[in-house]
N, C-alpha and C positions, 0 to 999 in steps of 0.2 A: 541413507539416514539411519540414526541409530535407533532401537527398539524402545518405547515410551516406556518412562517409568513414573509412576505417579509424583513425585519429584521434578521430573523433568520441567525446564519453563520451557513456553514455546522458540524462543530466543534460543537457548538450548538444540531442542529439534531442528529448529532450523539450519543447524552449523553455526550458531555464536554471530560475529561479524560479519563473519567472511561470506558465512552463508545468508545472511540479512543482506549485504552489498552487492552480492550476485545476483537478489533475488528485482532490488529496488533499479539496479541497472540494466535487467533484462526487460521488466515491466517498463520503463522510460523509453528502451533503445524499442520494444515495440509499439510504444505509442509513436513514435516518431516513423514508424517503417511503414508499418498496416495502415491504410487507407481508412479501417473501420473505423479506426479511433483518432479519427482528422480532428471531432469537434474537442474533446478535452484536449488534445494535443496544442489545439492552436489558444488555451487558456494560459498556456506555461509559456515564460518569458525563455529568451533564446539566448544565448546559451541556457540549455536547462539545469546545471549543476548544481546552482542553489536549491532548485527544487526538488533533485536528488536527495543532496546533505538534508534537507528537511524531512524530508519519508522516511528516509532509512534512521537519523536521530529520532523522529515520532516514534516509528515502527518498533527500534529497541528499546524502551522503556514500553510501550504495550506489551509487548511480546514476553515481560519478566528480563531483560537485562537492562544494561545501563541506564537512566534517565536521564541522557542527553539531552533531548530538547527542551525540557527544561529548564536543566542545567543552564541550557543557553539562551532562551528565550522565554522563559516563565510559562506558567498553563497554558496547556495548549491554544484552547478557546477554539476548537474547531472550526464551527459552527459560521462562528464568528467572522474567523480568517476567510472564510471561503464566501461569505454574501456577496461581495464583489461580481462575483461570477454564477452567472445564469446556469443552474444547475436543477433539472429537472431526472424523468426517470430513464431519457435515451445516455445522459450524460453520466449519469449513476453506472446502467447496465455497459456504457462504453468501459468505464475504468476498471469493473467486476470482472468486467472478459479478460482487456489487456491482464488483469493480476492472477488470474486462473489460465492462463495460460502461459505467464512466466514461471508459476509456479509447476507448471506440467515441463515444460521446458526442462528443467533445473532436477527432475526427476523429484522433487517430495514428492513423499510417500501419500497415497491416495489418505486416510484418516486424517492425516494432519491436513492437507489440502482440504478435506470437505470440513475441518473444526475451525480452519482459519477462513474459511470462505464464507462461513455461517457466521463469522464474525463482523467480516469486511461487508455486508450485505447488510448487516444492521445499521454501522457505521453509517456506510455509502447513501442507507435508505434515509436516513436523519438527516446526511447534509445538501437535503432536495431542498430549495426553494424556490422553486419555477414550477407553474403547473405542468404536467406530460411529461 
């Protein structure tokens, strides 16, 4: 990874695309493998690739590049998309692990990993709707 420059988006740090599709395809291919993460895993319809192209379009426009998902699908409405699915705090800390651990995978740099993790954890905490 390259060295941060106030400048820099996160989208940037992360390698642009390439490195956003790497990052959203390690995170899925280990929800799918580790047994930890059986209960979000079994909320994603199978094939998972729509669910893919969704993260990783959300993910760039967060992250300061593209605004893909929008582009394609109007506000996000997070929040919202996700009621459907019983989503408390084992289900939250399932998907913080899988994503801190693709991102250890993938070699980001420890500061970016803990700036985006402090993110994804607010995120994640928000889209709880399930008590526990």
């Amino acid at each position: 990874m390259a060295r941060m420059k106030e400048t820099d988006t996160t989208y940037t740090l992360i390698g642009g695309a390439d490195g956003l599709r790497a990052l959203v395809d390690r995170f899925y291919d280990l929800m799918a493998l580790e047994p930890e993460f059986a209960g979000i895993h079994a909320m994603h319809p199978r094939p998972n690739d729509g669910s893919r192209d969704k993260l990783f379009m959300f993910l760039s426009g967060w992250m300061g590049g593209p605004d893909l998902f929008v582009q394609a699908f109007g506000h996000p409405r997070l929040r919202a998309r996700h009621l459907p699915f019983a989503i408390g705090t084992n289900e939250r800390d399932q998907w913080l692990r899988a994503m801190a651990w693709a991102m250890q995978d993938l070699g980001i740099d420890e500061p970016l990993r803990l700036r985006l993790m402090e993110s994804f954890f607010q995120t994640a905490d928000w889209m709880r709707n399930t008590p526990g």
